[in-house]
C-alpha positions in Angstrom: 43.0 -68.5 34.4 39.6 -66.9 32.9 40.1 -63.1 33.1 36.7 -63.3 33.9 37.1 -65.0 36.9 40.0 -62.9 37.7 38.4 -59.8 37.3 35.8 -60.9 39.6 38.3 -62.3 42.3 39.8 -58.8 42.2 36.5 -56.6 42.9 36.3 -59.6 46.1 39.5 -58.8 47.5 38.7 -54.7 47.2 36.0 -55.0 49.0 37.5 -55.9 52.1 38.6 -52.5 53.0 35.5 -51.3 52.8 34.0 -54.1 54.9 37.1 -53.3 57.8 35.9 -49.5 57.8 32.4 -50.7 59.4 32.2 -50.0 62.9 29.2 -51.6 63.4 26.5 -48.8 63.9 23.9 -47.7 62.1 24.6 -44.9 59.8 23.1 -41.2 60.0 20.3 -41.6 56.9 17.5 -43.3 58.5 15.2 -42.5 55.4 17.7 -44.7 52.6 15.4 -47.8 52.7 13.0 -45.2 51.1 15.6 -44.7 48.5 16.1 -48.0 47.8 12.4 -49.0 47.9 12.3 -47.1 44.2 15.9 -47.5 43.1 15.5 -51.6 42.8 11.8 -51.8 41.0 13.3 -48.8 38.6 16.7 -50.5 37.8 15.2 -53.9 37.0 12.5 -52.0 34.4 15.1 -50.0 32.9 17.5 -53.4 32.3 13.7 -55.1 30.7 14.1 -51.9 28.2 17.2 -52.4 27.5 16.6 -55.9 27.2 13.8 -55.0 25.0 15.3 -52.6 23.3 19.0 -54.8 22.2 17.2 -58.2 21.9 13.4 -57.6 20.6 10.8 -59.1 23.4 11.9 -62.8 23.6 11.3 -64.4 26.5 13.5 -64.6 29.4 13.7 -69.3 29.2 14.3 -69.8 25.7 13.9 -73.2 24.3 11.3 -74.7 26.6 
């Protein structure tokens, strides 16, 4: 088996506990989406730095 694979198969099945703990109603932080409305834009331009920063500034489809 790829450990890769296997590695990934593990993190599934530890999720499950977490997904039996939900009780089906909302949480108490109404204002998260606010949260998360800067967290995803900022997380994908810091991974384009690093991109940048490891690989040069290639493109993302190489060899089209």
């Amino acid at each position: 088996m790829n450990p890769v694979y296997g590695t990934l198969q593990l993190f599934v099945c530890l999720t499950n506990p977490l997904l039996k703990a939900y009780n089906g109603q909302r949480g108490n932080m109404r204002n998260m989406k606010y949260l998360f409305y800067i967290y995803y834009p900022a997380h994908l331009i810091l991974c384009g730095i690093i991109r940048i920063l490891l690989h040069g500034n290639v493109g993302v489809i190489i060899g089209g």
